[in-house]
N, C-alpha and C positions, 0 to 999 in steps of 0.2 A: 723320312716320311714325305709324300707326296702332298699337297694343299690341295683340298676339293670342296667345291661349294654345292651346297644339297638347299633345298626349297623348301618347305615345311609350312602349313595353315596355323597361325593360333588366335585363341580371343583373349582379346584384355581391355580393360576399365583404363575411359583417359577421364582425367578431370580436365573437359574445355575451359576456356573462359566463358564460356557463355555459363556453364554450368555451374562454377565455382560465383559468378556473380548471381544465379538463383539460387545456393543455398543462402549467400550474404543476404538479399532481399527477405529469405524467409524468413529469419528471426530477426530482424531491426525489430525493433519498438514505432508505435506512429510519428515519433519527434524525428528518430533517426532517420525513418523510413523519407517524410517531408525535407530532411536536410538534403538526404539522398538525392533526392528527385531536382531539391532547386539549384543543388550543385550541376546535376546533369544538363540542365537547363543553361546554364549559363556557359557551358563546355562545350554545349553543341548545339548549333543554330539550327540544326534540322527539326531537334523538340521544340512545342510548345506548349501551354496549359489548355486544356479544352474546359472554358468556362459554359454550360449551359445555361442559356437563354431561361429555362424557367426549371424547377426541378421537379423532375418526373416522379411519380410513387408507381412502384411495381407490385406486385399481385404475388401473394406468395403462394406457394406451391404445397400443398398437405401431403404428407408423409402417411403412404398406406399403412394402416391398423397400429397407430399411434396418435399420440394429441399434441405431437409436435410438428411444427410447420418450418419452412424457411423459404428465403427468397434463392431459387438455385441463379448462379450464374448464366446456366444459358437459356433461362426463360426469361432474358428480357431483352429488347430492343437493342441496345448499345451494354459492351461488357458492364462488368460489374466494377470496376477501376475507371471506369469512363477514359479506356485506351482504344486508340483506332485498331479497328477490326479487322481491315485491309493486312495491316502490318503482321497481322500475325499469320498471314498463308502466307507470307515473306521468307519468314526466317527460313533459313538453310537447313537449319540444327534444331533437330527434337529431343527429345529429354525421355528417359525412361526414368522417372520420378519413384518408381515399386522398387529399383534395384536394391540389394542391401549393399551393396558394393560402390555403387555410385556419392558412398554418403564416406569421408574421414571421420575418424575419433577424435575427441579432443574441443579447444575450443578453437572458434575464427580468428585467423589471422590476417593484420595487413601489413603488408613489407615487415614482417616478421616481428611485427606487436600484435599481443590479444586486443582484442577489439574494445573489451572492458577497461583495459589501462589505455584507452586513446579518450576516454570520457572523461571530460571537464570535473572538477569536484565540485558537489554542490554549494552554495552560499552558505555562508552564518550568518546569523542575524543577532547583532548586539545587544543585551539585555536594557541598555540604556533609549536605543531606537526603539526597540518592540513596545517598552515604557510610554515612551511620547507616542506612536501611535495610537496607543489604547487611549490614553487621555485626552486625546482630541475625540473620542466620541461620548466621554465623559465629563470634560469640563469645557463650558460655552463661554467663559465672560474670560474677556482678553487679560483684564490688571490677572486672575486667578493662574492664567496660562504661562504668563509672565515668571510668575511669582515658584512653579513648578519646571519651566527651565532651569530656574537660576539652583534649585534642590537638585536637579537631575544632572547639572553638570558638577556638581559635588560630591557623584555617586562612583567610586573607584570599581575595580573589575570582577570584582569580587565579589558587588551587589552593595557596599557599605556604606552609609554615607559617611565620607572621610570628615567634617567639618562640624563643629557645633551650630546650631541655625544662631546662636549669637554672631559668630564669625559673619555667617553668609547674610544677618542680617546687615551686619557694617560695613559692606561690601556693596551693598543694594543702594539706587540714586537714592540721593535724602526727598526730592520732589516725588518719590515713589509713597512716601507716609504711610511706613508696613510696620504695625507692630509684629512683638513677638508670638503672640497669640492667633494672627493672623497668619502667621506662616507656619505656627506649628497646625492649624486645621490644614494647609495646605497637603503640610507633609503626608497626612495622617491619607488624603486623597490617594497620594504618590505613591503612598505603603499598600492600596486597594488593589495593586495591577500586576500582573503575572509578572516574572517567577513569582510566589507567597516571600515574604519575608527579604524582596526589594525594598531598599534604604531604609534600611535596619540600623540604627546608631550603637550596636552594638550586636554581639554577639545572642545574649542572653534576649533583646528584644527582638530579632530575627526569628530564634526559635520558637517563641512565643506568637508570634503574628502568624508559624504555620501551622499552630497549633491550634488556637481559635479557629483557624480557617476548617477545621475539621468539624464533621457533622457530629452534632451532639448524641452521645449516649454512646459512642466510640468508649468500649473498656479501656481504662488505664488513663484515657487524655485528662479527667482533674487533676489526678497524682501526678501525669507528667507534668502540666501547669503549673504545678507547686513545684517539684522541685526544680524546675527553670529558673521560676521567680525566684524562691529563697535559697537553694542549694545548690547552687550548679556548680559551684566550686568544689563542694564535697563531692558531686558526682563526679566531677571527672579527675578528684582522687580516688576513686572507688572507695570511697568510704561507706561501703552499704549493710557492714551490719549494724555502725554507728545510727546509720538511718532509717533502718527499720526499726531501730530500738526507740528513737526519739522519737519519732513519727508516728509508733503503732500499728505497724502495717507487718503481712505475711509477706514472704519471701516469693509466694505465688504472684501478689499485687504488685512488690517492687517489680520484680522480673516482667512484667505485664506493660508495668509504665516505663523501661528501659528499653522494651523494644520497639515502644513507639515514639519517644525519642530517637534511637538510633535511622529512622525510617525518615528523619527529616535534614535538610539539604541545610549545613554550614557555611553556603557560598553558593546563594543561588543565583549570582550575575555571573561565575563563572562558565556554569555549565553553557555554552552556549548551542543552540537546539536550530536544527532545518527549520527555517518554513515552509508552513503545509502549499504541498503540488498540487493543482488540479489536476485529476487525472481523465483524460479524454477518455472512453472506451472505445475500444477496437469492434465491438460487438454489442449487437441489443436482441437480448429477449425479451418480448412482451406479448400482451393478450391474457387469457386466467384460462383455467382450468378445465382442460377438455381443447385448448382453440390456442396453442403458443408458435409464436415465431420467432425463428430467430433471422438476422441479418445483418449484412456490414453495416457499420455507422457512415452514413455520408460523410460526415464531417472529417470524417479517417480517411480518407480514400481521395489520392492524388488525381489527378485529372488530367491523364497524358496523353498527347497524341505526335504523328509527325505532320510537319509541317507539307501540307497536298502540292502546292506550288514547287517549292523545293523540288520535291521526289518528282514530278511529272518530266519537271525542265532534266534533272538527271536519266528520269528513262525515256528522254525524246533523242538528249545527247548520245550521236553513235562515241564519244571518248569524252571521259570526265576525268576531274584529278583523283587520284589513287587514294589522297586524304577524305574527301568527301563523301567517297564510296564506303570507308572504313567509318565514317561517323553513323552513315543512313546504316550501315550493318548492327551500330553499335543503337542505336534507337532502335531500330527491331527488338534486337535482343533485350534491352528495358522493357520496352512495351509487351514485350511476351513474357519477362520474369512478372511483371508486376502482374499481371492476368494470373498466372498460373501460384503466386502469391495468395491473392485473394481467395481464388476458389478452393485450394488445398483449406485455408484458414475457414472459409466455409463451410467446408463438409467433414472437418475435424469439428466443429461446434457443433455439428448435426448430431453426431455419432455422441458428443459428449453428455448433451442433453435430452437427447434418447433414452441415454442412461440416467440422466440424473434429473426425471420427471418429478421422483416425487421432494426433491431439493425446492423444484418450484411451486410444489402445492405447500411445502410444511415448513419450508425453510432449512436452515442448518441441521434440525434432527432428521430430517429425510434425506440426509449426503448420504451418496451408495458407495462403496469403494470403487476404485477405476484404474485400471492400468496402462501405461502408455503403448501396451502391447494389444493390449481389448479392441483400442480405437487405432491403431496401425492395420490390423488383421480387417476390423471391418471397412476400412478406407483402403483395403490393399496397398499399403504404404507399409515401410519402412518404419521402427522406432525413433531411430532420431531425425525422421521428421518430423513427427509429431512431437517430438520433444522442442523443436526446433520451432515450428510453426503455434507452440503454447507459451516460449520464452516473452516475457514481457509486454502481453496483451493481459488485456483487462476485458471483462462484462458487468454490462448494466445489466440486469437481474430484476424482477419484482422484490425482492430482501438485497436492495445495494448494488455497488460496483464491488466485484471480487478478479483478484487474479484468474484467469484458466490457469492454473495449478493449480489453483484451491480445489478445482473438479476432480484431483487426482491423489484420492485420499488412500490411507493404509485402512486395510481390511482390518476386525476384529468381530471375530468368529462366535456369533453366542450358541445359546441353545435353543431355539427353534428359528432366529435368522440371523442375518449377517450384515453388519452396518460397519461403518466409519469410525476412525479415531474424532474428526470433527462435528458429527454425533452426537459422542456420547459425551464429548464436552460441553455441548450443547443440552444434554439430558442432566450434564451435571451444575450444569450454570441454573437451569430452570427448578431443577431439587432445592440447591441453597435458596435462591429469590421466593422461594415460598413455603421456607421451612420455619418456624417460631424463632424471635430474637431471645428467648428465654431457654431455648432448649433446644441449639443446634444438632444438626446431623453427625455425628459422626464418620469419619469413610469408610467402617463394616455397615451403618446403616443405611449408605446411599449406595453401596454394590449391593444390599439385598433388594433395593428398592426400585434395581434394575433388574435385578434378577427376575425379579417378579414379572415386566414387562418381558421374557427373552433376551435378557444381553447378562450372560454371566463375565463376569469381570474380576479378576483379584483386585484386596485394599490396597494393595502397595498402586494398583495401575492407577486407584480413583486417586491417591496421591500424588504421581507424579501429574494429572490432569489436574489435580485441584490448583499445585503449585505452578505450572504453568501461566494457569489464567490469573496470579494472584488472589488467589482467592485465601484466603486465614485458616489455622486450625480450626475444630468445632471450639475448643478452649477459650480461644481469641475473638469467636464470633457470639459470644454465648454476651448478652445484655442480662442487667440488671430487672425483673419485672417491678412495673411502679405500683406503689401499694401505697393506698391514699386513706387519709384520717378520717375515721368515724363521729359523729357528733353524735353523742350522747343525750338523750334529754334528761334531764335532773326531776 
């Protein structure tokens, strides 16, 4: 056979770098997004931060035959990332953002790690810190504070206190003049501060201090009380028909008071728990009903520009160095992911709360289902970008800060309309909170009680929602009514 070479047109999808570094911008978070930017900064002397002078308010833009509003990105003076404007008639390289081709499966990688496994692990924070922090907002007088280190460093990890306060009294300077009585009120302080049933001197008074701490008229907590106090030993022989026989109790009432035993923590200094994140939002809806905007949070939104000197002195130079020219390309292309960042995440909000109006007049029972395909179609975008562009932002809300994913609820289909799974969790939380403590609902009688408003529902579904939200059987939520003495007159 002869070797011949023939010519042939075709098209194919590249992933640039330019490109691959705006889906990475898409989905950061605003920590990651600000790590982003101040590493890039310090890589490359062409960026800098564009601090303005005073902060501007922009005028938002009303959405025809709707009552939602937003501030669009190109109705204001300088972008909406406060990036120079210049720079972006620069870049070389456009982006066809609609492609469905343009987008990989899967998750981001860098140098062939998920992006998730490159995050830091959150902090713990010690049962015995968490402790002293709270009681410095609780106890003022220094000898008191004193007296409450010396307990708290006696507290093993467990939550216990290891030492009898004899011990740790003997321990203590003799110029200190603490009795015993003085440092048992201390304890008793020490014992008021989350986790419930920190320095606990034993097992049986741990259990007991979480149980007190429960509100009264809670079914079963007397009978758990007691057998904490007298029987704990038999209980955790399971000796329970001995002790319904001695006691006088139904097997309903033991069963009642055993599970609310089992619901309480054996080791509350071990569990050790995050401390709460502030969470910045990415987004703010505000304004009421009939008149709502949405818009970036200033406080989210990096402030980047390139450096005007720089880039002048290089497009005066007829030859510059090869490295330099590669940095001013590599600032373009930031300054245009991060534009093109914002305003995608903009008008993916538009679209989300377009849909979900009446979330903002009613709260959580006016969540409307939404699909990440509803707001791709009407953004003419791509699915995973909007998936991409809703990963790990937040909105401030008139009802809170919520994920944008929470906007993206599963449909359930009634009979005259169509609502959310978070809803009618919502429909179901509001049924319990103002049902009788004597005569709880059942869950055939909170699916007829929706039925009745339009949302048919099976009992098994209002059970998997009840148990969700923690919520108790009707059995378990059913109180005692108090019936009070008559006085007779003679």
């Amino acid at each position: 056979m002869k070797p011949t070479a023939k010519m042939h047109l075709s098209q194919n999808v590249t992933l640039t770098p330019q490109l691959l570094q705006s889906i990475r911008l898409l989905q950061l978070s605003a920590l990651e997004l600000e790590q982003e930017v101040q590493d890039a900064i310090e890589n490359n002397p062409l960026l800098e931060r564009d601090e303005p002078e005073a902060e501007s308010h922009h005028e938002s833009e009303a959405l025809p035959n709707t009552d939602v509003a937003l501030v669009a990105a190109d109705s204001t003076e300088t972008p909406v990332s406060g990036c120079d404007a210049e720079a972006l008639e620069k870049v070389d390289a456009d982006f066809d953002w609609s492609s469905a081709e343009s987008w990989s499966s899967g998750e981001p990688v860098e140098d062939g790690e998920p992006i998730e496994a490159r995050r830091a692990a959150a902090p713990t924070e010690d049962a015995r810190v968490a402790a002293l922090a709270q009681l410095e907002l609780v106890i003022n007088n220094s000898r008191e504070s004193q007296l409450a280190v010396a307990i708290i460093e006696n507290v093993d990890d467990n939550g216990y206190l290891e030492r009898s306060l004899e011990d740790i009294l003997a321990d203590l300077p003799p110029e200190w003049d603490v009795s015993l009585a003085e440092l048992e009120s201390v304890l008793e302080t020490v014992q008021g501060v989350e986790p419930t049933g920190f320095a606990a001197r034993d097992l049986r008074e741990c259990l007991l201090l979480q149980l007190q701490a429960l509100r009264a008229g809670i079914p079963g907590r007397n009978l758990a009380e007691r057998l904490v106090g007298d029987y704990l030993e038999r209980v955790a022989a399971r000796d329970f028909a001995a002790l319904r026989k001695e006691l006088i109790i139904s097997e309903q009432e033991l069963h009642r008071a055993m599970e609310l035993i089992r619901t309480l923590d054996p080791k509350p200094g071990a569990s050790r728990v995050e401390p709460a994140q502030a969470v910045v939002p990415d987004l703010l809806v505000t304004g009421v009903n009939g008149d709502w905007k949405v818009e970036l949070n200033p406080a989210n939104l990096p402030r980047l520009r390139i450096n005007g000197l720089y880039e002048r002195m290089m497009s005066a130079a007829s030859t510059a160095h090869r490295g330099l020219r590669d940095q001013l390309q590599q600032a373009r292309w930031l300054v245009r992911g991060l534009e093109m960042r914002h305003e995608t995440l903009l008008k993916t909000a538009r679209v989300v709360f377009q849909r979900q109006r009446d979330f903002l007049r009613n709260g959580e029972e006016g969540m409307m289902p939404l699909t990440l395909r509803e707001v791709a179609d009407a953004i003419s975008m791509h699915e995973s970008t909007v998936c991409r562009v809703t990963s790990n932002k937040f909105v401030q809300t008139p009802w809170g800060v919520y994920p944008m994913k929470t906007f993206f609820p599963s449909q359930i289909q009634g009979a005259e309309n169509e609502t959310s799974g978070i809803a009618v969790r919502a429909m179901i939380r509001r049924i319990v909170d103002g049902e009788k403590a004597s005569a709880p609902l059942c869950d055939g009688a909170i699916a007829a009680i929706l039925a009745r408003n339009g949302v048919l529902i099976a009992r098994r579904t209002i059970a998997k929602y009840r148990e969700a939200m923690k919520i108790a059987p009707a059995k378990l939520r059913r109180q005692p009514s108090q019936t009070y003495p008559v006085m007779i007159a003679s």
